[in-house]
Backbone atoms as SQL, in Angstrom:
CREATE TABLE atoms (id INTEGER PRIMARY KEY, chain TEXT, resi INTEGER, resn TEXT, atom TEXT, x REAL, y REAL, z REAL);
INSERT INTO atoms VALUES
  (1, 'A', 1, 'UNK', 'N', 48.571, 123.548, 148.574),
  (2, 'A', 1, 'UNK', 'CA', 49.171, 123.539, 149.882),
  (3, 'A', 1, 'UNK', 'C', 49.825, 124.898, 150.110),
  (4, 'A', 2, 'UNK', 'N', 49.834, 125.289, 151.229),
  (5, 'A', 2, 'UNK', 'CA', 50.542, 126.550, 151.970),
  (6, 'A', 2, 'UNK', 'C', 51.014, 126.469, 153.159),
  (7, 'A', 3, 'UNK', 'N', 52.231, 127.376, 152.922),
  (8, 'A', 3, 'UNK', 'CA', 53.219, 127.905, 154.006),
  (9, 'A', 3, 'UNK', 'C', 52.300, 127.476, 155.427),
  (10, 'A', 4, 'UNK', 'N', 52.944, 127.249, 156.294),
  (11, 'A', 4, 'UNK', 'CA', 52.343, 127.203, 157.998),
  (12, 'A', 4, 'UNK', 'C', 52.865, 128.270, 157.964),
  (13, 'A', 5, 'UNK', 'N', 52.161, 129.414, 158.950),
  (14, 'A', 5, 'UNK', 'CA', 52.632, 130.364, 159.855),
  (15, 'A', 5, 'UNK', 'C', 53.545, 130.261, 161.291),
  (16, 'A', 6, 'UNK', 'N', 53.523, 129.201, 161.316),
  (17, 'A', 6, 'UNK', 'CA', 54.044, 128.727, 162.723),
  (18, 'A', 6, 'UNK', 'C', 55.262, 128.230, 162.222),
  (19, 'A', 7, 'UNK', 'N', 56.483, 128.769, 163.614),
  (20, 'A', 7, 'UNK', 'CA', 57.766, 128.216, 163.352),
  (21, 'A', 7, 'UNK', 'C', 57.599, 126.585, 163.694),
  (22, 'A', 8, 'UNK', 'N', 59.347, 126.542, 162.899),
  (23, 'A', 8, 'UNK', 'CA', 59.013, 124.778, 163.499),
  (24, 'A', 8, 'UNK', 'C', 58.891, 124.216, 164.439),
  (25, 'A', 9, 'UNK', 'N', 59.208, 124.615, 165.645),
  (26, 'A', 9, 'UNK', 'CA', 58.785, 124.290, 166.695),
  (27, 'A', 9, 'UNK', 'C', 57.664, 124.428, 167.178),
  (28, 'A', 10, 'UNK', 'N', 56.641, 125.458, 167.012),
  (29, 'A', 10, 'UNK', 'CA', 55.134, 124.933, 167.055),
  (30, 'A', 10, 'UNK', 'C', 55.140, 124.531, 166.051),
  (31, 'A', 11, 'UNK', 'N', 54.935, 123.992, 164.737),
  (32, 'A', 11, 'UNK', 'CA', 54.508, 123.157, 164.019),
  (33, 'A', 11, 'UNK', 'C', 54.514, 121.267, 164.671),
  (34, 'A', 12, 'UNK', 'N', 55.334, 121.418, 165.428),
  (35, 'A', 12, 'UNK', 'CA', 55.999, 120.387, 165.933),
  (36, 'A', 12, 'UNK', 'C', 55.216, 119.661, 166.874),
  (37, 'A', 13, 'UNK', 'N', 54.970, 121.023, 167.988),
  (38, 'A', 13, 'UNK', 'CA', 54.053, 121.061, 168.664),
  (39, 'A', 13, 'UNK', 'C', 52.541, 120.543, 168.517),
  (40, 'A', 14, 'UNK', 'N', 52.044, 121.485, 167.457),
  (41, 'A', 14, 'UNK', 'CA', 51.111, 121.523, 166.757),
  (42, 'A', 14, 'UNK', 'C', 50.544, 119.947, 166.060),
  (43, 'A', 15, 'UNK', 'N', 51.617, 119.130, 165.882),
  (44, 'A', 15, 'UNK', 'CA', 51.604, 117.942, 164.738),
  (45, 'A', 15, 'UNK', 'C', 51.570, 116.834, 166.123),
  (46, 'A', 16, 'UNK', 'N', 52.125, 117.352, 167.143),
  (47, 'A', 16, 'UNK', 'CA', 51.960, 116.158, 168.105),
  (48, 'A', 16, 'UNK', 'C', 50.801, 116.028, 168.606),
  (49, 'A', 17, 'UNK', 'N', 50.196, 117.126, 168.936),
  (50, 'A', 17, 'UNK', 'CA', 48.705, 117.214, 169.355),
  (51, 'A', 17, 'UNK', 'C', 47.895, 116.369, 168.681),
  (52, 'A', 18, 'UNK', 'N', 48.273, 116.840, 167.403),
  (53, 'A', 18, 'UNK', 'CA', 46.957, 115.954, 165.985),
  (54, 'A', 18, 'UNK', 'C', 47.495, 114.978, 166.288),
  (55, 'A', 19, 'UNK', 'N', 48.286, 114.092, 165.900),
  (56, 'A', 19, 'UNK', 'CA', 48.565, 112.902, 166.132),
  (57, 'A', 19, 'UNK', 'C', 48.452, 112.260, 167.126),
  (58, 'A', 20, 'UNK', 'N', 48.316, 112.922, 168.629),
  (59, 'A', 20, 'UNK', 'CA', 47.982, 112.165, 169.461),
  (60, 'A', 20, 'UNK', 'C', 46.389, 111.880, 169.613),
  (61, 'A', 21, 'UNK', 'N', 45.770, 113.335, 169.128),
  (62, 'A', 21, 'UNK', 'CA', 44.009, 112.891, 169.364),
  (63, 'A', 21, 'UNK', 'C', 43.812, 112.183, 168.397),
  (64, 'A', 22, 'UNK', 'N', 44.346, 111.560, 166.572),
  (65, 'A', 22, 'UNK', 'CA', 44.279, 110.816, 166.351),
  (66, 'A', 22, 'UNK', 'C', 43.978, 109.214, 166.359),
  (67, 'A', 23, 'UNK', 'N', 45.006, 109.355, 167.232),
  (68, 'A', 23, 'UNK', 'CA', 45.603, 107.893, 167.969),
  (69, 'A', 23, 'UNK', 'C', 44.470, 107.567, 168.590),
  (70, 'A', 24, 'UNK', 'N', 43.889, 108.429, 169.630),
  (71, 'A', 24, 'UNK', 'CA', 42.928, 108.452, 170.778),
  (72, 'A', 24, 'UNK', 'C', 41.636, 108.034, 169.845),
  (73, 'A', 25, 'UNK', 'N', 41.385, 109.019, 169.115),
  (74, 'A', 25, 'UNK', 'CA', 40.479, 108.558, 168.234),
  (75, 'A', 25, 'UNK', 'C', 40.363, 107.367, 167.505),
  (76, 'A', 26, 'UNK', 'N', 41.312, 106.698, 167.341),
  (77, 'A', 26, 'UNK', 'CA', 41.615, 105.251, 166.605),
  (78, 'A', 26, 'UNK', 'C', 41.143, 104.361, 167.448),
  (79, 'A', 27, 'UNK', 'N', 41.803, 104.765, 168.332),
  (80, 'A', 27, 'UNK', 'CA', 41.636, 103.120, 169.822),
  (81, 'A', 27, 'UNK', 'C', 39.922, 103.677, 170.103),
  (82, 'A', 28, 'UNK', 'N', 39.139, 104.639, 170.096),
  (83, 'A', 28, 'UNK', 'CA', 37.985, 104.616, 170.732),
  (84, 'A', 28, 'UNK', 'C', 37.239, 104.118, 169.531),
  (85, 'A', 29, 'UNK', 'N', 37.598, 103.997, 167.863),
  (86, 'A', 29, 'UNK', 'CA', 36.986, 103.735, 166.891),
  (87, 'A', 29, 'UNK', 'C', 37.044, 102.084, 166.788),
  (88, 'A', 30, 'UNK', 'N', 38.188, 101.529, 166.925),
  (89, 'A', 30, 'UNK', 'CA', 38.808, 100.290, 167.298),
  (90, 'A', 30, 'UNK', 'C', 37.491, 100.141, 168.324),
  (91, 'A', 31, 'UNK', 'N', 37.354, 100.716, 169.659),
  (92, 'A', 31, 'UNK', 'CA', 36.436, 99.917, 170.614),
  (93, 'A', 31, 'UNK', 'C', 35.073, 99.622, 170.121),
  (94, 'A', 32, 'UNK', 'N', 34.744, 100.011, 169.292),
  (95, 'A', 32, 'UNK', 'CA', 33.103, 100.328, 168.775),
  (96, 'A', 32, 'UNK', 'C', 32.918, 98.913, 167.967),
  (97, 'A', 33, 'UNK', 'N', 33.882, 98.408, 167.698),
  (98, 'A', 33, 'UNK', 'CA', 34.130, 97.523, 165.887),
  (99, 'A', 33, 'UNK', 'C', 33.077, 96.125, 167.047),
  (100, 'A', 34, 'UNK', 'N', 33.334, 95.534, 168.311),
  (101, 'A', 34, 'UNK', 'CA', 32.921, 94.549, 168.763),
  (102, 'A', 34, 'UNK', 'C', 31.058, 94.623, 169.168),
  (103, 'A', 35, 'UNK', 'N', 30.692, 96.544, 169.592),
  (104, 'A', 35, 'UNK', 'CA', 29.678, 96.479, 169.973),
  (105, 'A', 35, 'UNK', 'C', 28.949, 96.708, 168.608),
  (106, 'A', 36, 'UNK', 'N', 29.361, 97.297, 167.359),
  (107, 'A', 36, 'UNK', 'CA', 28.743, 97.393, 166.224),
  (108, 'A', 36, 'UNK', 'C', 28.414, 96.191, 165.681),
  (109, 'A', 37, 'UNK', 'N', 29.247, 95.294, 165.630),
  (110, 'A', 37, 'UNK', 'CA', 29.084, 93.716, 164.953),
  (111, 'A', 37, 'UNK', 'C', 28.057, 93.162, 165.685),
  (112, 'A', 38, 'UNK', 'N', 27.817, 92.979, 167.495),
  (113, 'A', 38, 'UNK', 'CA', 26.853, 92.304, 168.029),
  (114, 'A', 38, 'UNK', 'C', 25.703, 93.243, 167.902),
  (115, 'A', 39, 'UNK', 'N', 25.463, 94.391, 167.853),
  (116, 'A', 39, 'UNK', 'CA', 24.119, 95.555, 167.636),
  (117, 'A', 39, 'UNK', 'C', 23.591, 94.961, 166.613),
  (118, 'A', 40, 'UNK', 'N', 24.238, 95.019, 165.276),
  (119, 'A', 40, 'UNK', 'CA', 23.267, 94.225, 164.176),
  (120, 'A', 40, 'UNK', 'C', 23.618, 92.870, 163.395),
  (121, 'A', 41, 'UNK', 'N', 22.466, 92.469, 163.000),
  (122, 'A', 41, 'UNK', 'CA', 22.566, 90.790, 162.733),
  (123, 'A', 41, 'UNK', 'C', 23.655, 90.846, 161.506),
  (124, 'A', 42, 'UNK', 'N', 23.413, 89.943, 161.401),
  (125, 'A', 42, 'UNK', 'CA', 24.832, 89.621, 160.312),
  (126, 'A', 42, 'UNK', 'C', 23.675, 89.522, 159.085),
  (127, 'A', 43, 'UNK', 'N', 22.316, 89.449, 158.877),
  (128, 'A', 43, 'UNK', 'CA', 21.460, 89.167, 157.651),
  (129, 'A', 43, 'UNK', 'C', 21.437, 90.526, 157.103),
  (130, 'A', 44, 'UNK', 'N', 21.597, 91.192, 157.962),
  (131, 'A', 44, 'UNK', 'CA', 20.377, 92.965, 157.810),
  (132, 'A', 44, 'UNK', 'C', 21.591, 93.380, 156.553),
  (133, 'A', 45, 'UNK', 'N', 20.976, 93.806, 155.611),
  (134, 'A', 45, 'UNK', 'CA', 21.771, 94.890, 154.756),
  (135, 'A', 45, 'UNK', 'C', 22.737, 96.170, 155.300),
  (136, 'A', 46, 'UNK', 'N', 22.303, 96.678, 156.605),
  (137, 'A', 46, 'UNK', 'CA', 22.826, 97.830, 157.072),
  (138, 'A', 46, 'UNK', 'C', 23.791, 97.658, 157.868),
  (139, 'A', 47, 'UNK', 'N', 23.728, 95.866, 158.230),
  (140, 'A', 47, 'UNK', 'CA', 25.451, 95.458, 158.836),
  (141, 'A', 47, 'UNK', 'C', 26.568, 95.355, 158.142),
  (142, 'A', 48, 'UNK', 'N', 26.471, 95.063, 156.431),
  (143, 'A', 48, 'UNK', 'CA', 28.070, 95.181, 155.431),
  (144, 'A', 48, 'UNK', 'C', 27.846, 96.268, 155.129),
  (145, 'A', 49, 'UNK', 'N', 26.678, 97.182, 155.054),
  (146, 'A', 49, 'UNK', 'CA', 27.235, 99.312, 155.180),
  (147, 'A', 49, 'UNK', 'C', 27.718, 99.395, 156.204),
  (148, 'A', 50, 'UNK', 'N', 27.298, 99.278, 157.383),
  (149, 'A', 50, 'UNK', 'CA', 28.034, 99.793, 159.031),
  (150, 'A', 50, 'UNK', 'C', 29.640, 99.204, 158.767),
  (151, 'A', 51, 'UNK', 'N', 29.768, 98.210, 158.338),
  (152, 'A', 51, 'UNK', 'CA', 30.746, 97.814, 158.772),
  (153, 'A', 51, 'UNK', 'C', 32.117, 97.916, 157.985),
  (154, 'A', 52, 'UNK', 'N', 31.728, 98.236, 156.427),
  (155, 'A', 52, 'UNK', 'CA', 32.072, 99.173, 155.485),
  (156, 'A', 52, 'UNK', 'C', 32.579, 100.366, 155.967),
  (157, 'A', 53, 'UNK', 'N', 31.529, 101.410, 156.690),
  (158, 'A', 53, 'UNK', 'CA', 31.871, 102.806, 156.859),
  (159, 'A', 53, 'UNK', 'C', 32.965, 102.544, 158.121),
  (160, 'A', 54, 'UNK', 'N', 32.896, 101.339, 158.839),
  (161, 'A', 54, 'UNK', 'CA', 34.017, 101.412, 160.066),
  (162, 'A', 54, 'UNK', 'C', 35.070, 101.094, 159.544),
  (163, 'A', 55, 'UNK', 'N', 35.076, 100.319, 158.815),
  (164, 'A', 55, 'UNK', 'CA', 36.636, 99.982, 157.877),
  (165, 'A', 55, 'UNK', 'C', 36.792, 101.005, 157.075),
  (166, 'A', 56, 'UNK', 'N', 36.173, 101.884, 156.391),
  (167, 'A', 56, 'UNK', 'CA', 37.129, 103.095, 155.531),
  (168, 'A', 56, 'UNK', 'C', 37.490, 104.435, 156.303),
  (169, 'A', 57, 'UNK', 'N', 36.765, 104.542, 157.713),
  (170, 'A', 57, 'UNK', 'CA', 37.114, 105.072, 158.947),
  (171, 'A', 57, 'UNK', 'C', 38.687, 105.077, 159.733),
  (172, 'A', 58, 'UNK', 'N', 38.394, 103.489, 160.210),
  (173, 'A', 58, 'UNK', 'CA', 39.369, 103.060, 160.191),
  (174, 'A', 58, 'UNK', 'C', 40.891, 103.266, 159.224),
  (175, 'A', 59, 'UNK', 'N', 40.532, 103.106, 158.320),
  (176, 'A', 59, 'UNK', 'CA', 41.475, 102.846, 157.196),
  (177, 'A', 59, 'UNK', 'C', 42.476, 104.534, 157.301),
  (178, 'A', 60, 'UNK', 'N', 40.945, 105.842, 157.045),
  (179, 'A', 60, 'UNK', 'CA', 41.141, 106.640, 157.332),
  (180, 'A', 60, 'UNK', 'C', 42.417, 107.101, 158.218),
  (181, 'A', 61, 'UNK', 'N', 41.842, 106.893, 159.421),
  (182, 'A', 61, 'UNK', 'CA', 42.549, 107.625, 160.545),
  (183, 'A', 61, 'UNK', 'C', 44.274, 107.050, 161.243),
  (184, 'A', 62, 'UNK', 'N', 44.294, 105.724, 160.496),
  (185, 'A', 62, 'UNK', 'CA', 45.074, 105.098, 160.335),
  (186, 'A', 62, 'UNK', 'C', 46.302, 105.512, 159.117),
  (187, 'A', 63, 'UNK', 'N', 45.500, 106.038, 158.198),
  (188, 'A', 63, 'UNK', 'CA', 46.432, 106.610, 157.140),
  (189, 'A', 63, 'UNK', 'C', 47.089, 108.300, 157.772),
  (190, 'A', 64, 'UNK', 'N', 46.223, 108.575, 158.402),
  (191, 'A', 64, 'UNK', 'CA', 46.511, 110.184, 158.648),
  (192, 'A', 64, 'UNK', 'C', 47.421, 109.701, 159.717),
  (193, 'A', 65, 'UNK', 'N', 47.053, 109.367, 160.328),
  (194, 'A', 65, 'UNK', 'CA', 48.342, 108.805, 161.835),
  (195, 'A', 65, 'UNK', 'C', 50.001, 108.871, 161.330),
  (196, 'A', 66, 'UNK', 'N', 50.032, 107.706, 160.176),
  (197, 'A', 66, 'UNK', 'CA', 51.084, 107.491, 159.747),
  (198, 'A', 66, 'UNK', 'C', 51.612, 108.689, 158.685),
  (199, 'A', 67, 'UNK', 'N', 51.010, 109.027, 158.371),
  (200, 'A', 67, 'UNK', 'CA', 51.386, 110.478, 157.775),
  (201, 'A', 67, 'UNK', 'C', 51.283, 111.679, 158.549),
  (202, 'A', 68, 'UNK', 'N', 51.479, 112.157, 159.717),
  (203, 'A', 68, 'UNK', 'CA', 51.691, 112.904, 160.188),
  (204, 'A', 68, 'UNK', 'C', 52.568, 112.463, 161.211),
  (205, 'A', 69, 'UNK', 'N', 53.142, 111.233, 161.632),
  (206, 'A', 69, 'UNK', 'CA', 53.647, 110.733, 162.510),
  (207, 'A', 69, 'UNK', 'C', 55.198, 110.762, 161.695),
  (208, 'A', 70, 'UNK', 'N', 55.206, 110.384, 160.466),
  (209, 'A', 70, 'UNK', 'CA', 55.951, 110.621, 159.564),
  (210, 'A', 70, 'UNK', 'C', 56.803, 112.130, 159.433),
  (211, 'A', 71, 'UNK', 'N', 55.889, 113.191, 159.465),
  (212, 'A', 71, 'UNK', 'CA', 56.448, 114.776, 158.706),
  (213, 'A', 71, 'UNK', 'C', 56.141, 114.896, 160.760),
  (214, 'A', 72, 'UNK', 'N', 56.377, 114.784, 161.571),
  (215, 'A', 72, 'UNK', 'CA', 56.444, 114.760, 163.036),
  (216, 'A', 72, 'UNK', 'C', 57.841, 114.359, 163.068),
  (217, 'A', 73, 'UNK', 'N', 58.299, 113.357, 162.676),
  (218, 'A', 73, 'UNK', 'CA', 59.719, 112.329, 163.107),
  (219, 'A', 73, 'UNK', 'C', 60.360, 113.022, 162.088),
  (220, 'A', 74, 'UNK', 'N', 60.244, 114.107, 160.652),
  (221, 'A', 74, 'UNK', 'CA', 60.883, 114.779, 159.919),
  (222, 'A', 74, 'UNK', 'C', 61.154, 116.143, 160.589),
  (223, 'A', 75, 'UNK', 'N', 60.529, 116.363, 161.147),
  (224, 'A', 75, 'UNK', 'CA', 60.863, 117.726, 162.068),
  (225, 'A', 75, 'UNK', 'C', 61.268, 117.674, 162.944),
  (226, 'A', 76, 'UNK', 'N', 61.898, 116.977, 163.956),
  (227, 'A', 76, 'UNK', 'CA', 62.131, 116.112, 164.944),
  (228, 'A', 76, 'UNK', 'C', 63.626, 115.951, 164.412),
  (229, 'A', 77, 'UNK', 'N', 63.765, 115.308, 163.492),
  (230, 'A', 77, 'UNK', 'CA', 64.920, 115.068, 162.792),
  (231, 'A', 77, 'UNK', 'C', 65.874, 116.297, 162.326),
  (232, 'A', 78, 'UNK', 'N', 65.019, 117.245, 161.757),
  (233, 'A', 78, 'UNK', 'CA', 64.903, 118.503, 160.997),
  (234, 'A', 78, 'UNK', 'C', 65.510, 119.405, 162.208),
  (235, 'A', 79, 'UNK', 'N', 65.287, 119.473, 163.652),
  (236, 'A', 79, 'UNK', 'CA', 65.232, 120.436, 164.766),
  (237, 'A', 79, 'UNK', 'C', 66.835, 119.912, 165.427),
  (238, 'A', 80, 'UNK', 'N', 67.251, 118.305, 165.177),
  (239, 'A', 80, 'UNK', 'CA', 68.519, 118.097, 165.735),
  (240, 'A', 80, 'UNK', 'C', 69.472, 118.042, 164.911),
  (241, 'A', 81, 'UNK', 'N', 69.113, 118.180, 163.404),
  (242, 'A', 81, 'UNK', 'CA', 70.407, 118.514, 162.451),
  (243, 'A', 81, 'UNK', 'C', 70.514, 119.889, 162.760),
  (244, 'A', 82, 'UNK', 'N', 69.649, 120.627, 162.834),
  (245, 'A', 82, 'UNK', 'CA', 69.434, 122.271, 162.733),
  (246, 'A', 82, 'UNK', 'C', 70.259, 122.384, 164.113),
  (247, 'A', 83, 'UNK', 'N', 70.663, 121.912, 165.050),
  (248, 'A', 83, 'UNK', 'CA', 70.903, 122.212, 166.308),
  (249, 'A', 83, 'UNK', 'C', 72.874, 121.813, 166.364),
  (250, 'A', 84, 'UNK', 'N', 72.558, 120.773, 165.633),
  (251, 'A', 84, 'UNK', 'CA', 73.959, 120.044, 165.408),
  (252, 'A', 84, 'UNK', 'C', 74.631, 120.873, 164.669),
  (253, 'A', 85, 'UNK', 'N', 73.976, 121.665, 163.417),
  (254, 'A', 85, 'UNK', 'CA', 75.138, 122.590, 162.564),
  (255, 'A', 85, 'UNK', 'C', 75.434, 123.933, 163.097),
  (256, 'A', 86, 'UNK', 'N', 74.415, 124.598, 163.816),
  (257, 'A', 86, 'UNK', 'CA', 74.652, 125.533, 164.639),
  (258, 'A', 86, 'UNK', 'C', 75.441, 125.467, 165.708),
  (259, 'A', 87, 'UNK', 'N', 75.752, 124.150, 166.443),
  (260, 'A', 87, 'UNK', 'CA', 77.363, 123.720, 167.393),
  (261, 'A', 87, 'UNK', 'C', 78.209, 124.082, 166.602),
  (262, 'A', 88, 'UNK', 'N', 78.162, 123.510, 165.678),
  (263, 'A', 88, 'UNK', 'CA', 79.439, 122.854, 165.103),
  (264, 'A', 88, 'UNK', 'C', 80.404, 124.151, 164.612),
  (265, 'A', 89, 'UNK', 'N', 79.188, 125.205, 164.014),
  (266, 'A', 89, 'UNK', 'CA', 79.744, 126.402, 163.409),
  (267, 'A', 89, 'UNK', 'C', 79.899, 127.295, 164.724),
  (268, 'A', 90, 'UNK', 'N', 79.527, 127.123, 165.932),
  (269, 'A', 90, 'UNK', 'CA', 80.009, 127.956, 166.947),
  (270, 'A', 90, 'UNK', 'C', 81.234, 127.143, 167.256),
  (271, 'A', 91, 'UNK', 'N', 81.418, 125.948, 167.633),
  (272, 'A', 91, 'UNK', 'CA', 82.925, 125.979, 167.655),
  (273, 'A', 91, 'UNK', 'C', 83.828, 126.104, 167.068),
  (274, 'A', 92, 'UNK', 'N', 83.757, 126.357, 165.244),
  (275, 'A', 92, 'UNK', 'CA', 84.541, 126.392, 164.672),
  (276, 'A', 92, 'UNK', 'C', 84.810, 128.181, 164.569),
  (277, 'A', 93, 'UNK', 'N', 83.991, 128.877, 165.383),
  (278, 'A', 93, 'UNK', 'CA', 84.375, 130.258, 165.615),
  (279, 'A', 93, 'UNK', 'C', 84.900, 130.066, 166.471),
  (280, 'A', 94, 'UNK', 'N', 84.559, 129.641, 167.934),
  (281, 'A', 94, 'UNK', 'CA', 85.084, 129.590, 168.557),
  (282, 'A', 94, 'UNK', 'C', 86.940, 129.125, 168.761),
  (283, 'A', 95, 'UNK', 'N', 87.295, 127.983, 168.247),
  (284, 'A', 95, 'UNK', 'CA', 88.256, 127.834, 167.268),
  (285, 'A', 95, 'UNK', 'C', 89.449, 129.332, 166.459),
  (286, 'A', 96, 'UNK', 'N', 88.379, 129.613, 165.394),
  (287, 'A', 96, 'UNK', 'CA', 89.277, 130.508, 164.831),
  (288, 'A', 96, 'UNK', 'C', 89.563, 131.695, 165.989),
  (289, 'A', 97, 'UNK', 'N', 89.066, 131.575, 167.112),
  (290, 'A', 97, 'UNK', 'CA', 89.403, 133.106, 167.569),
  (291, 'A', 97, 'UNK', 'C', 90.415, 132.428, 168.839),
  (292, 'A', 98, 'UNK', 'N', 90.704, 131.118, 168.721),
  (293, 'A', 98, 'UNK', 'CA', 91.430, 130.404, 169.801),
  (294, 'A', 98, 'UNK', 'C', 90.741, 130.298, 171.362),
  (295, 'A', 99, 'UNK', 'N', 89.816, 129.929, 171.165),
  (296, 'A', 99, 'UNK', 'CA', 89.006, 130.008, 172.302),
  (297, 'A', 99, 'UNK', 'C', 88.916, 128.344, 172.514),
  (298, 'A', 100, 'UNK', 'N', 88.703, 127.992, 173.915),
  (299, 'A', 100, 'UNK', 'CA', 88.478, 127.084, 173.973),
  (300, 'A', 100, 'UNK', 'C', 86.945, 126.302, 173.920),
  (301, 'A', 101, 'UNK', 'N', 87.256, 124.988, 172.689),
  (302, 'A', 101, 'UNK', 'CA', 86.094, 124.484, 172.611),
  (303, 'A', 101, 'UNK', 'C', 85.498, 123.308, 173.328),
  (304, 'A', 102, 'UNK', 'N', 86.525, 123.231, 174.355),
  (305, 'A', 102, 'UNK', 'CA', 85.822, 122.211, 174.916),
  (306, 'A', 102, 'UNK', 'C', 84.694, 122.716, 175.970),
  (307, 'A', 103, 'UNK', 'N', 84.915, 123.763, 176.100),
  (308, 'A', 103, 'UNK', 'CA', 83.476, 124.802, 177.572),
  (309, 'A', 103, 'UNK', 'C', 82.482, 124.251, 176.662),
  (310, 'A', 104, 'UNK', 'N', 82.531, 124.872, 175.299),
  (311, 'A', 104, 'UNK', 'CA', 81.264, 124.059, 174.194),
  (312, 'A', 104, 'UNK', 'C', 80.761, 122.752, 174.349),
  (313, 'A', 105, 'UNK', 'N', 81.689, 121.903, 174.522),
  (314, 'A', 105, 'UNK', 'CA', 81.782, 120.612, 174.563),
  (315, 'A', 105, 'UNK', 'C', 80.891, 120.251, 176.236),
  (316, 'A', 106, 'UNK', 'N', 80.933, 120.745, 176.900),
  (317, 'A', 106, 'UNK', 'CA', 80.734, 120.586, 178.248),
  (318, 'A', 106, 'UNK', 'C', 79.295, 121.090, 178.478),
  (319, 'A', 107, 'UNK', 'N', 79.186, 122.151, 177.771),
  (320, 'A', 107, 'UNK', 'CA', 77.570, 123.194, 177.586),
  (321, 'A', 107, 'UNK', 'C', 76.777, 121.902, 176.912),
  (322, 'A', 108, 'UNK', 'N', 76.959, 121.503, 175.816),
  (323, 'A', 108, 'UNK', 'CA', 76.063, 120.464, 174.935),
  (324, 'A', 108, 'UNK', 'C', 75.731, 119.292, 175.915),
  (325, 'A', 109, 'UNK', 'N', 76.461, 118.890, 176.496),
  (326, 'A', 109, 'UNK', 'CA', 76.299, 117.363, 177.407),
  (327, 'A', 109, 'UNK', 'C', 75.496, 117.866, 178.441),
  (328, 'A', 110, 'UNK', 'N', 75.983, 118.967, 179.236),
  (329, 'A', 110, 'UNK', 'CA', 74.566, 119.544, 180.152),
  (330, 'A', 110, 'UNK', 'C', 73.469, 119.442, 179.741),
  (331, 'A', 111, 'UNK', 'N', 73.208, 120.708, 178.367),
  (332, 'A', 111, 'UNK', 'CA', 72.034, 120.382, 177.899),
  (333, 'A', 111, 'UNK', 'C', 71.420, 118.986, 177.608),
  (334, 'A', 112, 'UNK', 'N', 71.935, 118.397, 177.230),
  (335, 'A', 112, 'UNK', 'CA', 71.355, 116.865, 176.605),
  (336, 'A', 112, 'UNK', 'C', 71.130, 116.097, 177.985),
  (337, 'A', 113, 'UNK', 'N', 71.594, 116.280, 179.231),
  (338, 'A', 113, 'UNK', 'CA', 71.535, 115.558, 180.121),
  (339, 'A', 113, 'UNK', 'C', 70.394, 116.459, 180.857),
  (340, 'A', 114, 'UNK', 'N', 69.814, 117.859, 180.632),
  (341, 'A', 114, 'UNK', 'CA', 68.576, 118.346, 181.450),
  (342, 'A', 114, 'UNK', 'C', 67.735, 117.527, 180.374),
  (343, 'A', 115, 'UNK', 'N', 67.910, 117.701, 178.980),
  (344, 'A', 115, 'UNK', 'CA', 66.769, 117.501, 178.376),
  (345, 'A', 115, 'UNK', 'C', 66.233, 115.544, 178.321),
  (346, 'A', 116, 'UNK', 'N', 67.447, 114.847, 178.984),
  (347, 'A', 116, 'UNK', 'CA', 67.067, 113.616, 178.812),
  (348, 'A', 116, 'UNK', 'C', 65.764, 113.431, 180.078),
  (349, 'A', 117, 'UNK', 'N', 66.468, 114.466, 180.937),
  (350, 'A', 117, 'UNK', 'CA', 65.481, 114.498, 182.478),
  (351, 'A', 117, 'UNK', 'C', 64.586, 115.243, 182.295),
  (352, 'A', 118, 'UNK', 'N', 63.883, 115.664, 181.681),
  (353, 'A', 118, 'UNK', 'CA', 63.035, 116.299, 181.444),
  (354, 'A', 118, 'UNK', 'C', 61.985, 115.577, 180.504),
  (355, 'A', 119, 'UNK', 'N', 62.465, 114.498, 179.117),
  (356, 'A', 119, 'UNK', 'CA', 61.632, 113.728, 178.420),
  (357, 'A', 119, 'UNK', 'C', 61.138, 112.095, 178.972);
């Protein structure tokens, strides 16, 4: 395994994309499972292979989902601790130099209130 080149925020980016054509890909693999079963008889040898390769498919894309949906909700997580300690240490400058921290206090709730309107 190696370094991404991309900060975390495109990585972030980057991981939502996959995971969403994933997904997309799941539900269109999911749609196939009803016309594959009626296409071939249930005697033929090549219906428990077909239906084999759709279940380890399945199984597949289902595993990658949850593992990237996973290190997605870790960066995610990762981007609002990272955001939270960088407040915290500006007000506590802010603080030592006697400044007032509540303007801080007032800046953060803005932000969080564009970004709620915005998601």
């Amino acid at each position: 395994m190696r370094a991404s080149p991309l900060s975390e925020s495109e990585q972030l980016a980057s991981l939502e994309a996959y995971v969403r054509s994933i997904e997309t890909e799941l539900q269109t693999h999911n749609a196939l499972r009803g016309p594959i079963h009626q296409a071939l008889s249930q005697c033929n040898a090549n219906a428990a292979k077909a239906m084999a390769n759709w279940e380890r498919k399945s199984e597949y894309l289902l595993r990658e989902s949850v593992k990237f949906r996973t290190y997605v909700e870790s960066l995610q997580f990762a981007e609002q601790w990272k955001r939270e300690v960088y407040e915290e240490r500006e007000r506590a400058r802010r603080a030592a130099r006697g400044e007032d921290v509540d303007d801080l206090d007032k800046a953060e709730k803005e932000r969080q209130r564009k970004r709620g309107e915005e998601g």
